[in-house]
TORMARNU-837784 format. One record per residue: residue in one letter; chain; x, y, z of N, C-alpha, C in turn. Coordinates in steps of 0.1 Angstrom, whole numbers. Layout:
! residues N
NODE  r  c    n.X    n.Y    n.Z   ca.X   ca.Y   ca.Z    c.X    c.Y    c.Z
NODE  A  A      X      Y      Z      X      Y      Z      X      Y      Z
...
***
This chain:
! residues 314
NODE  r  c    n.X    n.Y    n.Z   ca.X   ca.Y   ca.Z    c.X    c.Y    c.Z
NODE  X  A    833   1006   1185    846   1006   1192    847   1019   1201
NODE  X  A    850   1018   1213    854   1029   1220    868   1039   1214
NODE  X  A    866   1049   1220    880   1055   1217    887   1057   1229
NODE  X  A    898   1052   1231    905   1046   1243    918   1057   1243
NODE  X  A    920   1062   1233    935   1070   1234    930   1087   1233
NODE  X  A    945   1095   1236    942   1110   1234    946   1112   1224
NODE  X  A    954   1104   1219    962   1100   1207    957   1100   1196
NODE  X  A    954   1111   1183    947   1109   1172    961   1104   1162
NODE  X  A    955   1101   1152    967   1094   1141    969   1111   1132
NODE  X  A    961   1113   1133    966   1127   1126    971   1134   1128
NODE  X  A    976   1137   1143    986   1141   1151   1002   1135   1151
NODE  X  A   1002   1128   1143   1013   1123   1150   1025   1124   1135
NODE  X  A   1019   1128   1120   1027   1130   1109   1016   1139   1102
NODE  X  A   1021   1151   1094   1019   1154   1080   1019   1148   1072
NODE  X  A   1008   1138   1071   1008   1131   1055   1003   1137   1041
NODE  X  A   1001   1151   1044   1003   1160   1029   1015   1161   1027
NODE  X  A   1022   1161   1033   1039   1161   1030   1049   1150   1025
NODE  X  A   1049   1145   1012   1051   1138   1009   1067   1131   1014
NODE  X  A   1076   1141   1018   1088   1143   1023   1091   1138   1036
NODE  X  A   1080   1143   1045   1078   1135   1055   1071   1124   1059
NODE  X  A   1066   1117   1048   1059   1105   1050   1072   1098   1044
NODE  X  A   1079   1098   1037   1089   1088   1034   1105   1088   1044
NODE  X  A   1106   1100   1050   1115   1101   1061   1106   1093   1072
NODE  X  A   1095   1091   1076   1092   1084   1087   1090   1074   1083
NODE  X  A   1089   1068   1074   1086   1049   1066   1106   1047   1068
NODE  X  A   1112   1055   1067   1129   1054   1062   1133   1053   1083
NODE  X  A   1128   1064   1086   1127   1061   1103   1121   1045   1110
NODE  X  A   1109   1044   1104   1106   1033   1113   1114   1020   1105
NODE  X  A   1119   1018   1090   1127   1011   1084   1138   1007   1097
NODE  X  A   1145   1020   1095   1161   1013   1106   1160   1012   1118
NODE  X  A   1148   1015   1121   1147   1007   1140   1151    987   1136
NODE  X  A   1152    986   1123   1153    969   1125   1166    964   1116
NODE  X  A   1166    972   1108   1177    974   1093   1185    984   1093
NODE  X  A   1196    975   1086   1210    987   1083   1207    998   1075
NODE  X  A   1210   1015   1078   1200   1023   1065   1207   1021   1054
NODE  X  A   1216   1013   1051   1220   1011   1038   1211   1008   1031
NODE  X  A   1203    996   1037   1193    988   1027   1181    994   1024
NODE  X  A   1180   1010   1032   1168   1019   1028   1171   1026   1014
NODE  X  A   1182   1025   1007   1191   1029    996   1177   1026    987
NODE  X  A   1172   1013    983   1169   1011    971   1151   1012    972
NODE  X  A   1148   1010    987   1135   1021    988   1137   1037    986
NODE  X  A   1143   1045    988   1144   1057    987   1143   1059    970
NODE  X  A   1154   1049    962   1155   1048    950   1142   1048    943
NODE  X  A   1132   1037    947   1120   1031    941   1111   1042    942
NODE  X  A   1111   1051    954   1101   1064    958   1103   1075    948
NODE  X  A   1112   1074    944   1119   1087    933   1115   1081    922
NODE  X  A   1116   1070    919   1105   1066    904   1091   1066    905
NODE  X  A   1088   1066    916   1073   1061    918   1069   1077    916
NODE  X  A   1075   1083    923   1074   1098    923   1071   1105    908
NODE  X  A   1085   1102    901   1084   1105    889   1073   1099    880
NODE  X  A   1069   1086    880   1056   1082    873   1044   1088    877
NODE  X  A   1042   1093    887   1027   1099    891   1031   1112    887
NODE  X  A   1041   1120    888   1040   1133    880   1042   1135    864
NODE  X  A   1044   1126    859   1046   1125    845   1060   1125    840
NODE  X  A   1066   1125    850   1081   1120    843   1087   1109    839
NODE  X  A   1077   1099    839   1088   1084    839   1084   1083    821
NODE  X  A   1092   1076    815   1095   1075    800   1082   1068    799
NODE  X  A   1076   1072    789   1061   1064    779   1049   1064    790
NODE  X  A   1055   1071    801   1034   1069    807   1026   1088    808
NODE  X  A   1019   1091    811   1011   1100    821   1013   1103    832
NODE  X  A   1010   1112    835   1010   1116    849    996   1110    855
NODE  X  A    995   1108    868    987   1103    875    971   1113    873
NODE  X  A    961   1110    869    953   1119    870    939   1113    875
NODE  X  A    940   1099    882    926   1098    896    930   1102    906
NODE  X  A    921   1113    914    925   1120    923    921   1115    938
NODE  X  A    914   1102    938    915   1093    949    927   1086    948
NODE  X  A    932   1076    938    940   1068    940    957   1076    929
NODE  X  A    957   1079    943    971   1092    941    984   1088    946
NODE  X  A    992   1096    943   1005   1095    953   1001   1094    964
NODE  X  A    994   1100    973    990   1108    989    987   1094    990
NODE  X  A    979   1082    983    975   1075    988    981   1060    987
NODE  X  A    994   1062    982   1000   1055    976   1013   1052    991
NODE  X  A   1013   1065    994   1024   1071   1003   1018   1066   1016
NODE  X  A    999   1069   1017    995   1064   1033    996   1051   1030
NODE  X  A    995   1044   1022    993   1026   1024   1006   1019   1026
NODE  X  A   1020   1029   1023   1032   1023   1023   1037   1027   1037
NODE  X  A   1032   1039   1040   1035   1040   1055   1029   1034   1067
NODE  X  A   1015   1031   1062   1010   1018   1070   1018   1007   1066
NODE  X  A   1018   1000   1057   1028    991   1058   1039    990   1069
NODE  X  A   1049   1000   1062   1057    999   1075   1055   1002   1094
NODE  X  A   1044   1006   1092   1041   1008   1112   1036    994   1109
NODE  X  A   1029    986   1099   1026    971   1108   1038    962   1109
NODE  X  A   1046    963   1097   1061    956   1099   1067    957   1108
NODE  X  A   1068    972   1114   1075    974   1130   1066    968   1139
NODE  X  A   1056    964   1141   1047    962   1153   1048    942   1149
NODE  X  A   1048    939   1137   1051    926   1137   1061    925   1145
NODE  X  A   1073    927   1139   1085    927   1146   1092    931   1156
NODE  X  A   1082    937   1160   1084    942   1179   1081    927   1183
NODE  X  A   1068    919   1177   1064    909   1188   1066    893   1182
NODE  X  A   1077    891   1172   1077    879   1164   1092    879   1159
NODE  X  A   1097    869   1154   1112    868   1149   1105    879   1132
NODE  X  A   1119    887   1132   1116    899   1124   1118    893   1107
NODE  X  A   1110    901   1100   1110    899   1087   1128    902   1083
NODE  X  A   1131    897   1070   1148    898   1066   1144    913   1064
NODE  X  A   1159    915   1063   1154    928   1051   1148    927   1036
NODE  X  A   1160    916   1033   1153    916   1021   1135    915   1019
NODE  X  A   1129    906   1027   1112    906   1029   1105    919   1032
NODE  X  A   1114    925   1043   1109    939   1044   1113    951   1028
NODE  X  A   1118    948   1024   1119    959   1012   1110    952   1000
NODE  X  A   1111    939   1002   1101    938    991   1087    940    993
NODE  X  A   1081    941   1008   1071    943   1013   1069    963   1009
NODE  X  A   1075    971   1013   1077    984   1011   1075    985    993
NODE  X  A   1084    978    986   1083    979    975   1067    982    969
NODE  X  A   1063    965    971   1048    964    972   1040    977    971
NODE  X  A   1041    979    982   1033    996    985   1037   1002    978
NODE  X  A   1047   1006    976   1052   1021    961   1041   1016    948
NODE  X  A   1042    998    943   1038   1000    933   1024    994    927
NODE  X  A   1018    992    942   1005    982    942    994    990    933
NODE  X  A    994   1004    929    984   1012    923    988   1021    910
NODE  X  A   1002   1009    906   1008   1017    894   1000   1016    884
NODE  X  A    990   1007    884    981   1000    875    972   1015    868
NODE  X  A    968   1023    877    959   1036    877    966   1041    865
NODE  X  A    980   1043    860    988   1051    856    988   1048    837
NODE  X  A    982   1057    832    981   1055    812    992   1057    808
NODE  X  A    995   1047    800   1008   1053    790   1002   1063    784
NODE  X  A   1019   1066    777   1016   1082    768   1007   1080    756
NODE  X  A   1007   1070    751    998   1064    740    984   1067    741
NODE  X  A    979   1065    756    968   1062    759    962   1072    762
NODE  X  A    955   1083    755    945   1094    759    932   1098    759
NODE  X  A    929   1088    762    911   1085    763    911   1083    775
NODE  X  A    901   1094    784    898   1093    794    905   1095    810
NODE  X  A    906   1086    820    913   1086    830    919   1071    832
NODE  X  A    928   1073    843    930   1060    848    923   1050    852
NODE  X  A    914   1062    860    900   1057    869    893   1042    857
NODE  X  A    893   1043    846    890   1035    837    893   1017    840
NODE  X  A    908   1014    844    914   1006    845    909    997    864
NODE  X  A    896   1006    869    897   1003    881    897    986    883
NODE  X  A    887    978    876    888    968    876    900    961    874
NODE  X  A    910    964    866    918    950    866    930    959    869
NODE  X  A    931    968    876    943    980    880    955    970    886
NODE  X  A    951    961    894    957    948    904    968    947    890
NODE  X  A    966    936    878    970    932    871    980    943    862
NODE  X  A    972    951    858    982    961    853    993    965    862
NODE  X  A    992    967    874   1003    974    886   1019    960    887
NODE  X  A   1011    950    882   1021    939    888   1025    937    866
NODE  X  A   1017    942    861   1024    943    846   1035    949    846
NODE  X  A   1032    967    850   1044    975    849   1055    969    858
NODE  X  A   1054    966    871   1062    958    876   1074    947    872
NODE  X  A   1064    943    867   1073    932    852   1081    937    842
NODE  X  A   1072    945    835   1079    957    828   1094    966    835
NODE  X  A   1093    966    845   1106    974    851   1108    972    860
NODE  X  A   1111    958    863   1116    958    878   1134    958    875
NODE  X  A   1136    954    868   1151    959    867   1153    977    871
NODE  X  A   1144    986    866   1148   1002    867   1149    997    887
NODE  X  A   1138    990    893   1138    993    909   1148    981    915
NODE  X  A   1156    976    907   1166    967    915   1162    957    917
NODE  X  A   1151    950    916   1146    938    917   1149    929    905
NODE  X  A   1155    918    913   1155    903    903   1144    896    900
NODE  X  A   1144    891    890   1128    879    883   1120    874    904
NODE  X  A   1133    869    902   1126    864    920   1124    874    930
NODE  X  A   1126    881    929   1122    894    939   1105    901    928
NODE  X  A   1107    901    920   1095    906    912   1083    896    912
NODE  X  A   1086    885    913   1075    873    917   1071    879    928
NODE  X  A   1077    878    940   1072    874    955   1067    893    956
NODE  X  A   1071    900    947   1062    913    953   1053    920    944
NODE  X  A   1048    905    932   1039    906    924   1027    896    936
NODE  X  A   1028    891    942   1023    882    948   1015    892    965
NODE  X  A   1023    899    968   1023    912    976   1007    920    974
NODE  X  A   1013    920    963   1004    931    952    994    927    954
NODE  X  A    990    914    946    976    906    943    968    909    952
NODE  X  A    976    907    964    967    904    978    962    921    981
NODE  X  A    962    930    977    954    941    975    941    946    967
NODE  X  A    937    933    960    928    928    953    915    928    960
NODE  X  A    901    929    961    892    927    970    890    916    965
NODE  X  A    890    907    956    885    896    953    893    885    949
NODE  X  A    902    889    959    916    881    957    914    871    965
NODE  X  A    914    859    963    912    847    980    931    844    977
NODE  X  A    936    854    992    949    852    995    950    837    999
NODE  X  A    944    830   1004    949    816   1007    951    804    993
NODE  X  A    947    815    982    948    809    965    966    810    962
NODE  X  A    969    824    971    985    826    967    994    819    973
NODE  X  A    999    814    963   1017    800    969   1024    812    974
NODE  X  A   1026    818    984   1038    817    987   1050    809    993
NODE  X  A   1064    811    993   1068    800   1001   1067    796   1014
NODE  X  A   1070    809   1022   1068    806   1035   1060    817   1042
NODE  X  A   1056    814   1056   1044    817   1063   1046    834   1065
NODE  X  A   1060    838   1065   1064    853   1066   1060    860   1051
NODE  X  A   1062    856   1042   1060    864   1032   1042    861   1031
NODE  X  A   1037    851   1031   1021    852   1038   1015    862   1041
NODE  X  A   1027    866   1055   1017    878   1062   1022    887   1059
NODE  X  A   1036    886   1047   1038    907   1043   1030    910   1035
NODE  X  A   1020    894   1025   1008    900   1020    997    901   1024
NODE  X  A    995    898   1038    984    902   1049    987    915   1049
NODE  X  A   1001    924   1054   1003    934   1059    996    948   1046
NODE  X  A   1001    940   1033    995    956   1027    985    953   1024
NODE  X  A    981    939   1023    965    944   1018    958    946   1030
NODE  X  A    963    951   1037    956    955   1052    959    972   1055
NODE  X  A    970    975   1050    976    987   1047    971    996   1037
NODE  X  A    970    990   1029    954    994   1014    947   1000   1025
NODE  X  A    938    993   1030    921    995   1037    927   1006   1049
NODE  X  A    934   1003   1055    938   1015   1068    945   1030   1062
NODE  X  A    954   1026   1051    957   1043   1047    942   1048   1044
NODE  X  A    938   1041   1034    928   1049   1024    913   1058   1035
NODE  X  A    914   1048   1042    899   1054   1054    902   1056   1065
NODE  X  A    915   1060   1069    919   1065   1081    922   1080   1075
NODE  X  A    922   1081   1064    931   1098   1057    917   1108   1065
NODE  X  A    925   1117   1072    917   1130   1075    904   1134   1068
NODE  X  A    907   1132   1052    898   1137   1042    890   1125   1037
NODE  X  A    891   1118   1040    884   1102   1036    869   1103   1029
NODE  X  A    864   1111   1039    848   1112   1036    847   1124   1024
NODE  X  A    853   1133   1025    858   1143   1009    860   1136    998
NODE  X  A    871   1130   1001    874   1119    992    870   1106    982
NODE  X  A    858   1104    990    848   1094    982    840   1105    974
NODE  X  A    838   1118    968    837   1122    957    845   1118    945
NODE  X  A    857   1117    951    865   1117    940    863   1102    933
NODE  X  A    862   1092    943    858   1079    943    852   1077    936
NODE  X  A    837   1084    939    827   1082    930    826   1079    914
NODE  X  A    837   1094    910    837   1100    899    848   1084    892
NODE  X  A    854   1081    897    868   1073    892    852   1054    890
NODE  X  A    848   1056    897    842   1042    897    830   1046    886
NODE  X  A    820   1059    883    817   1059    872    824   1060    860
NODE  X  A    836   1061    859    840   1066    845    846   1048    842
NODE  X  A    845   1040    851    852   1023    850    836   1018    848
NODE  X  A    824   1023    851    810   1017    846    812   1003    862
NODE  X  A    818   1006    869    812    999    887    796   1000    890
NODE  X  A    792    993    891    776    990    891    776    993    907
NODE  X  A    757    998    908    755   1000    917    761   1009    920
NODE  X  A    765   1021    919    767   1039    925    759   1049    916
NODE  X  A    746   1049    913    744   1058    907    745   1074    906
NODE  X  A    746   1076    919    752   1091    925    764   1089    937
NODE  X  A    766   1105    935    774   1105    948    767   1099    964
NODE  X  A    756   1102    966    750   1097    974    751   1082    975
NODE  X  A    750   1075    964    750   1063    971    766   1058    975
NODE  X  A    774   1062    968    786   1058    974    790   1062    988
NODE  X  A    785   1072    993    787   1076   1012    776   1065   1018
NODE  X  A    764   1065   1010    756   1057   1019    762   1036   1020
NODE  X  A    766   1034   1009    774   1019   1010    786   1019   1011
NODE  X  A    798   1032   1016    808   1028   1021    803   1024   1035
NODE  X  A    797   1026   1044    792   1018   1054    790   1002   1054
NODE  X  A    785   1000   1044    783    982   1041    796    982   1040
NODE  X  A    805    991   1026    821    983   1023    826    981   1040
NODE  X  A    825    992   1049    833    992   1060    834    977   1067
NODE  X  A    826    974   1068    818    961   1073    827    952   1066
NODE  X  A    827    953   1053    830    943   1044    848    941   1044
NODE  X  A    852    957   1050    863    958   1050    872    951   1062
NODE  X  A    862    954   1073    869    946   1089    867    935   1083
NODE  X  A    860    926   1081    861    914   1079    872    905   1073
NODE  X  A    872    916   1061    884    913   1053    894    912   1060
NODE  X  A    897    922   1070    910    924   1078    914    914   1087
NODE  X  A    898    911   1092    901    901   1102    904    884   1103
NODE  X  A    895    884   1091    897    872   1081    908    867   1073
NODE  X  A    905    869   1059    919    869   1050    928    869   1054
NODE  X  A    930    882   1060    942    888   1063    949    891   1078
NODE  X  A    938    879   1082    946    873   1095    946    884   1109
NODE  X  A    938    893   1114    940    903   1120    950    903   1122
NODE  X  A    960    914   1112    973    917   1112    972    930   1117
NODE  X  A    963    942   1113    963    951   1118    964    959   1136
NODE  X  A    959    940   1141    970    948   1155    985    952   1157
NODE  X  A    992    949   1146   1004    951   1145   1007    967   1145
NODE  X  A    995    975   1141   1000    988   1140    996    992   1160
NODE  X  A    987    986   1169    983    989   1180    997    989   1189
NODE  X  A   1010    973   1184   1021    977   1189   1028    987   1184
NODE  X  A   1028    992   1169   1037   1002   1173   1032   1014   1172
NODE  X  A   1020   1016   1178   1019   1032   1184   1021   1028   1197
NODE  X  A   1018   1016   1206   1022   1018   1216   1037   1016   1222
NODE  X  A   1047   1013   1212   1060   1014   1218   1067   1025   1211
NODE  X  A   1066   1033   1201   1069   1044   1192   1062   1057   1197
NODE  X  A   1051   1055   1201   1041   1068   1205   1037   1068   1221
NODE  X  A   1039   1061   1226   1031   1054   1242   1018   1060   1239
NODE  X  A   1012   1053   1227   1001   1056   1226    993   1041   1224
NODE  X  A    990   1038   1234    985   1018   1237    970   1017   1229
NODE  X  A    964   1020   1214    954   1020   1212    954   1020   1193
NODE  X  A    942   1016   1187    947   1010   1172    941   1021   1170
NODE  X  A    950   1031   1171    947   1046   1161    943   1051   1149
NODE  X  A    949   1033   1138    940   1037   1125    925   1030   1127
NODE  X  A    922   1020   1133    909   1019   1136    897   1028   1144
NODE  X  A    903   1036   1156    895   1048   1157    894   1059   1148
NODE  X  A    906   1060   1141    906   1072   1131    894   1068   1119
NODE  X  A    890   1057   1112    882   1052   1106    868   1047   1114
NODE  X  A    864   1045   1126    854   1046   1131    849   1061   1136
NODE  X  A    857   1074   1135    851   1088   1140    847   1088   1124
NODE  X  A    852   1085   1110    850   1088   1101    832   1079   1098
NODE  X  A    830   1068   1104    820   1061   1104    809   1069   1104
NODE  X  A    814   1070   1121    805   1078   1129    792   1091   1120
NODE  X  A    801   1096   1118    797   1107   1113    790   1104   1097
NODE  X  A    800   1097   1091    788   1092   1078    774   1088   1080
NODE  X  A    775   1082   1092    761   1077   1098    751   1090   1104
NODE  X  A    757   1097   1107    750   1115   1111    746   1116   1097
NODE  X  A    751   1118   1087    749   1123   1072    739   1120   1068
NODE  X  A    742   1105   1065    729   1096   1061    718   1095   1064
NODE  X  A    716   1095   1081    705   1096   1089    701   1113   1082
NODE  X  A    707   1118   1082    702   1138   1080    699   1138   1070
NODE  X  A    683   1141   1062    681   1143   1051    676   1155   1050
NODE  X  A    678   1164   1057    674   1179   1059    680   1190   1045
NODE  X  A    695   1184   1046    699   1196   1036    711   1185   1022
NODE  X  A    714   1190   1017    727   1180   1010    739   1173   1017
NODE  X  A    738   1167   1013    752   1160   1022    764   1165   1023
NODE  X  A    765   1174   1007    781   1178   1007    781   1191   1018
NODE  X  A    769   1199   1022    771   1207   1032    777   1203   1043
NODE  X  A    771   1192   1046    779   1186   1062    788   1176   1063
NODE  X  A    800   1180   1053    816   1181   1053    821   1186   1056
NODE  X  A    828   1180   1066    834   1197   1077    844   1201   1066
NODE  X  A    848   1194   1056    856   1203   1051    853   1206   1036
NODE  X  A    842   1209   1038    835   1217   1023    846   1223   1019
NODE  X  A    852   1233   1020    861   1242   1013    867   1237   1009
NODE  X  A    877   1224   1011    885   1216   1003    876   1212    993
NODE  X  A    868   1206    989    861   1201    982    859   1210    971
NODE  X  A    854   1226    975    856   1230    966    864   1236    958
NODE  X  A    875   1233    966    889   1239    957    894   1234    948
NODE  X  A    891   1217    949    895   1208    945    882   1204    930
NODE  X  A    867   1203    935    863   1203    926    857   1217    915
NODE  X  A    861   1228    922    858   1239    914    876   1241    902
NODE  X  A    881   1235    903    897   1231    896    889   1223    886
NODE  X  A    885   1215    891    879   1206    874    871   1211    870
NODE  X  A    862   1216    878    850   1218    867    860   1235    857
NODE  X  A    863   1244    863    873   1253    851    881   1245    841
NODE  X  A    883   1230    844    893   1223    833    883   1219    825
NODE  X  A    871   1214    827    864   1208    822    850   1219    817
NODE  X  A    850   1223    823    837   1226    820    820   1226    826
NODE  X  A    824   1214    830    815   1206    836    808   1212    852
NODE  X  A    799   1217    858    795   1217    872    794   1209    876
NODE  X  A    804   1204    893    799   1194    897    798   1198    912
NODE  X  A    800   1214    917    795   1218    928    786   1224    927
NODE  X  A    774   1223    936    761   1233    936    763   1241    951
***
């Protein structure tokens, strides 16, 4: 893919800032909706919030450090730029579909999250059936987030479709719009997560969460940078297939929000390509050298290894 814009996606919000990622999902909300009805998203983010830090009654705090708030926060803010870009060019989702779509995202990855009971290990453990768990707790409390039995169906159904091995054309929904708001996040999944600045950092952390679940086929960190290239592959496909190339929906709205006429999260995940493929091809020195952002890496993995014990920077 060419890169067509001046326009990087990283430029355009602080997504370490958790405050400002949910003020701009609350922004691009009422370009279409009364902000009343942003009431019980804002609501849901303050729980979601509290369960990843360890405040919510009977669980853990969040402790896989890929599949985090940060990432929980980019897939729901993608969400909403494709919802606005649907609805720039199609009769617009209700509100009601748009909040249960948003919802979705807050709690597609609750599954990661151990009760207090549960202190063996990490979350990372649950990676396999995390889908099922996320739409458990869901069940478990969708009354705390304002949702009725029938609102908890149709954004357990949302969910599913974030699944990689989910065949979305398996899920009933009723109609063709709620279809595509589970096109939208399981499309939102794959564009937060590998468009993030740190993406290629970040599949350490990956690594570590898919050995401690026993994921076949990664036996080092190395091999996980060298086959997110295959996933990548695996991933457009997914996007364009399944899930209906929905992701132009985000190309409208950077071009009528940003006058930026170009799919920003797909360049932003093809410079990240790019360069995996420099890595791979270089077998000169270690790979974690040629991360431009080594020093994150070690701030982050020299933290565990003092908790643990364990060296896992050389």
């Amino acid at each position: 893919m060419a890169h067509t814009s001046n326009v990087q996606l990283a430029g355009l919000l602080d997504t370490r800032d958790p405050r400002a990622v949910i003020e701009e999902i609350r922004r691009i909300f009422c370009y279409h909706y009364p902000k009343t009805r942003f009431k019980k998203i804002k609501s849901s983010y303050g729980l979601i919030k509290k369960l990843f830090e360890g405040r919510f009654p009977g669980f853990r705090s969040c402790n896989t450090e890929y599949h985090n708030l940060t990432h929980t926060l980019d897939a729901t803010l993608a969400c909403a730029r494709l919802l606005d870009g649907y609805n720039l060019h199609h009769p617009p989702f209700s509100a009601h579909l748009a909040e249960c779509l948003l919802l979705a995202g807050l709690l597609h990855d609750t599954g990661y999250i151990q009760e207090s009971w549960d202190t063996e290990g990490t979350g990372a453990k649950y990676t396999s059936n995390h889908v099922e768990r996320s739409v458990g707790f869901l069940d478990s409390h969708a009354s705390d987030f304002g949702a009725s039995a029938q609102d908890a169906a149709l954004v357990a159904k949302i969910i599913r479709c974030t699944g990689l091995s989910i065949k979305v054309d398996s899920l009933r929904f009723d109609n063709e719009q709620e279809r595509e708001a589970g096109c939208i996040l399981g499309t939102a999944d794959l564009l937060g997560q590998m468009s993030d600045r740190t993406y290629l950092e970040k599949l350490l952390f990956l690594y570590y969460e898919f050995k401690e679940a026993n994921v076949p086929g990664f036996n080092t960190e190395f091999d996980l940078i060298r086959k997110t290239l295959d996933f990548y592959e695996i991933a457009k496909a997914r996007m364009n297939e399944a899930f209906r190339g929905v992701h132009v929906y985000a190309q409208y709205h950077f071009k009528t929000r940003f006058a930026a006429d170009a799919p920003l999260y797909l360049e932003a995940i093809e410079r990240h390509m790019d360069y995996l493929r420099k890595i791979v091809a270089d077998d000169t020195t270690n790979f974690r050298h040629k991360l431009k952002r080594g020093s994150w890496i070690k701030l982050h993995f020299g933290r565990r290894e003092d908790e643990s014990g364990t060296a896992r920077v050389h």
